[in-house]
N, C-alpha and C positions, 0 to 999 in steps of 0.2 A: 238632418243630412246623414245617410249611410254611408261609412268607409267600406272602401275595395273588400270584397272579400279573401281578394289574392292578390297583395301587391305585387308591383313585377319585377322589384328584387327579388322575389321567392318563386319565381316562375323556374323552370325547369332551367339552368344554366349552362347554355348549350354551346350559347356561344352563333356571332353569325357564322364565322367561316365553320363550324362544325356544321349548323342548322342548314348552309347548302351544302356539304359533300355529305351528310346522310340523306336531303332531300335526292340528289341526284343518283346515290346508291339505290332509292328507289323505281327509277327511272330508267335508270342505263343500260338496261336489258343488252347483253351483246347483242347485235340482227345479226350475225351470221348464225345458220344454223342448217342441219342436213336439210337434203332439199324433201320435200313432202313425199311421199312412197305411191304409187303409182297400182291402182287394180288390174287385172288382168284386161278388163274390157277398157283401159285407158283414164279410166276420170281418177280426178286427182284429190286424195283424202288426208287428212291432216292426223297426226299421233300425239304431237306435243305442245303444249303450251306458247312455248317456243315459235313454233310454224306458225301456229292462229298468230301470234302478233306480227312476227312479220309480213305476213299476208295482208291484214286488213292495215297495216302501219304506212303501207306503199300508198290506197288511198284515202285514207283518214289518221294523218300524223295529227297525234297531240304535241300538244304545250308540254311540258315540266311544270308549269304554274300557270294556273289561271286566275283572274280576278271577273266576278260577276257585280255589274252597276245595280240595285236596289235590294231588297231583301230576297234572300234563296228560298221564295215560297214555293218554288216547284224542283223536285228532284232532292230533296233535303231528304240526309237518312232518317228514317225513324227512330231507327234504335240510338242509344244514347253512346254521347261521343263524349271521352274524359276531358282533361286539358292533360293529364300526362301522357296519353295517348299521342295527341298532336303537337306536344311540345316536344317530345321525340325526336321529330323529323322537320319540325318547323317552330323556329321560336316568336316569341309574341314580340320579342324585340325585332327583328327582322319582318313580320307582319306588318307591323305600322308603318315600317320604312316601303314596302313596298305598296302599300293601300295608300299611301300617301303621292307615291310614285306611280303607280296606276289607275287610281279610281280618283285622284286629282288633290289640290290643297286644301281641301274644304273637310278634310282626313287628315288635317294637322292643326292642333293647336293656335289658337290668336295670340299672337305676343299681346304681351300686358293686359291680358286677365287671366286672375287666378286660375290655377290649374288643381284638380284634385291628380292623385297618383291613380297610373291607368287602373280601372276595372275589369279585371282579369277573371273569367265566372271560372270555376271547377266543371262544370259539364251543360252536358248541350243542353240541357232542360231549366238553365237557369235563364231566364229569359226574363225576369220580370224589371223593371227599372225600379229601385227602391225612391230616387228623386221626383217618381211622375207617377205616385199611387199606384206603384207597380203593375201598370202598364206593362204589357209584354211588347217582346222587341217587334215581332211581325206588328203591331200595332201601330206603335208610334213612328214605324221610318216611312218619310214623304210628309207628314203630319210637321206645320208648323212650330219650329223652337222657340224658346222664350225672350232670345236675344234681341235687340233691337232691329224692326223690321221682319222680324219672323219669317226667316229662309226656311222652308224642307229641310228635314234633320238629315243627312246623307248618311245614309246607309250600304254595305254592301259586302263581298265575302270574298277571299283574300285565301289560295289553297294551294298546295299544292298535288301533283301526283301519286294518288294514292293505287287504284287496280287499271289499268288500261284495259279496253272492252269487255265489260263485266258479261257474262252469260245471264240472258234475259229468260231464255226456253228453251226445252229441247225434245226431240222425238225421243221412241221408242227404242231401247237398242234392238239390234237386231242381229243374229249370229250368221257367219257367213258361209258358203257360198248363198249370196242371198241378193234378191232386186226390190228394191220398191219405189213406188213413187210419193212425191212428197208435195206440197204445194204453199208456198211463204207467200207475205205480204206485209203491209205497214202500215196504217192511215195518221195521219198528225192533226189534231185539233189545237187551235190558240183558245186559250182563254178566256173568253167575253170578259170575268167576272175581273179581271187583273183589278188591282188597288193602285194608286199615286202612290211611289215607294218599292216597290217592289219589281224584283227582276223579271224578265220578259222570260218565257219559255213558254212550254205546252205541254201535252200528252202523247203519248204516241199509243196504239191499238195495234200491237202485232199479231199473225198469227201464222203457226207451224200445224198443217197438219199432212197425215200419208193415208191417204181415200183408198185404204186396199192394200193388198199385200202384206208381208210379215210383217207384226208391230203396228200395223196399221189400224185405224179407227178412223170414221168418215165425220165425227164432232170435232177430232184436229185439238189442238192446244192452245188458247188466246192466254192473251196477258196484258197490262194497262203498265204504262210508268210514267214519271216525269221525267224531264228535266229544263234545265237553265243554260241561257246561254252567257257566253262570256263576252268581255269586251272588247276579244281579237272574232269575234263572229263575222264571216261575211258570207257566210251563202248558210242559210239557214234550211233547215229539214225539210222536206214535201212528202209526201203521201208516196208509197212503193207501189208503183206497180203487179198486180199478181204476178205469182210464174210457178209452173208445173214442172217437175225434174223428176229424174231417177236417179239414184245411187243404186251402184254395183259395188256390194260388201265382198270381198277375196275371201279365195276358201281361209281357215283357220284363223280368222278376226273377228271382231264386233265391230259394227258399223251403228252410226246417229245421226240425226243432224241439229247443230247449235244455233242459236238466234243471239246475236251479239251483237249490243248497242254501240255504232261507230260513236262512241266517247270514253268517255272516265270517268271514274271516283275522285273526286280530290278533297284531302284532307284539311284543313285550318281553321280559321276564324271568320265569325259574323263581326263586323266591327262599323260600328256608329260612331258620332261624336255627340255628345247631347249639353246644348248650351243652357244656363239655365240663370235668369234671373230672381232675386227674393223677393220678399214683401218692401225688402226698407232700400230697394234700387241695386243692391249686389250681386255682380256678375259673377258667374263663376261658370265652370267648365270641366269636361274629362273627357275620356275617350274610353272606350265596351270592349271587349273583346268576349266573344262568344265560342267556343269549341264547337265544329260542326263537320260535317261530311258531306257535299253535293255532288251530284251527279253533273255533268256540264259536255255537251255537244261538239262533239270535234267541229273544231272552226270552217274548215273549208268543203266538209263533206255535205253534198244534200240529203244524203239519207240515212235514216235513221238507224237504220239496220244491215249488219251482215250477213249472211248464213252461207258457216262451214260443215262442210261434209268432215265426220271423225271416226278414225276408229283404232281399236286398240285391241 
């Protein structure tokens, strides 16, 4: 049997009430801000960062935290994610209490069998379970535990906000006084292939392009992503309709246009519970904590995608 690699005494000591007022210092964006600036021929373009969130915030408001039901097999960052990183802004002591609290009891401890001390990994690429021939974690959750009766190990990911509408793609700039047209879309595929265990999401197929005019080329810009949904999801992604537009860049500006996923980054933990019986009838028990980053779907938005007009 492997001990913790990171007890959670030694976890980043943040403290809860610390762990939400930096969580929500990430969040709190003031929304007020100048109102968007206005081209000469009327259409309305965005400059600051600022503007884009409130703009798209009106309709596709995130969470501050989300929790996603089985494993974050879709929209999970690739690059690797520390635990000093995410203990930052969120601690693992506060993780459990709320994976417990939203993804249900079955995320907490059995009184009266032994408990090892949480297993706490150092970065997103530890994944392997040292108790089950180190099995990786996308493997084993849904996969029966060793406990009496053999439930589905539960699984799931527990995060908070980390970038609100991440930029997916974008046109060409283009200097102004200048017109072009542009033509967006969206299609969302589910994935046949989903495993028992694992979170519900899909793909989505955007594409940005401007068929002509400055900055224009008629192959256009595609791009693939995933993501996951959460367990406040109720109107899930559909397919966007085409549309054909112009942007009118004002004279002495640069003008683009953005492709912006109506969701979020959220930053924290993959967390399991893995029950595990011995050879000689001894129960034992712990709880995973994994460091991770997903992508996750604004809950009430049907579509996948925004697209603002920017210029600077």
């Amino acid at each position: 049997m492997t001990s913790p690699k990171i007890p959670i005494s030694r976890a980043l000591r943040t403290g809860r009430h610390a762990a939400v007022l930096t969580a929500a210092v990430l969040i709190a964006a003031p929304l007020l801000a100048a109102a968007p600036a206005a081209a000469d021929e009327g259409n309305t373009y965005l400059r600051t960062e600022q503007q884009v969130f409130s703009l798209i915030s009106k309709s596709a408001p995130l969470n501050q935290r989300e929790a996603v039901r089985g494993y974050p097999a879709r929209g999970l960052d690739s690059q690797e994610v520390t635990l000093g990183t995410v203990a930052r802004v969120y601690s693992p002591e506060q993780a459990l209490e709320d994976a417990t609290a939203t993804l249900g009891t079955r995320f907490g401890l059995t009184p009266g069998v032994p408990a090892e001390p949480t297993d706490i990994r150092a970065r997103s690429g530890d994944q392997e379970e040292p108790w089950l021939d180190n099995w990786d974690a996308k493997s084993m959750c849904g996969q029966p535990n060793q406990e009496p009766g053999g439930q589905p190990m539960p699984c799931g990911f527990i995060g908070v906000l980390d970038k609100a509408y991440p930029v997916m793609l974008t046109s060409a700039a283009v200097m102004g006084r200048a017109q072009f047209s542009y033509k967006t879309g969206a299609t969302v595929g589910q994935d046949t292939t989903q495993t028992s265990g694992w979170s519900i999401g899909g793909k989505v197929t955007s594409e940005l392009s401007t068929p002509g005019g400055p900055g224009g080329g008629k192959a256009g810009t595609e791009l693939n992503f995933t993501y996951s949904q959460s367990t406040s999801t109720t109107n899930r992604w559909t397919t966007m309709t085409e549309q054909n537009n112009t942007y009118d860049v004002p004279d002495n500006a640069t003008g683009w246009v953005e492709g912006r996923a109506n969701g979020g980054t959220y930053t924290g933990y993959i967390v399991y519970k893995l029950d595990f019986v011995g050879a000689g009838g001894d129960e034992r028990q712990k709880m995973v904590l994994i460091p991770a980053r997903v992508l996750i779907q604004a809950p009430t938005h049907p579509a996948p995608m925004t697209f603002v007009k920017r210029s600077g």
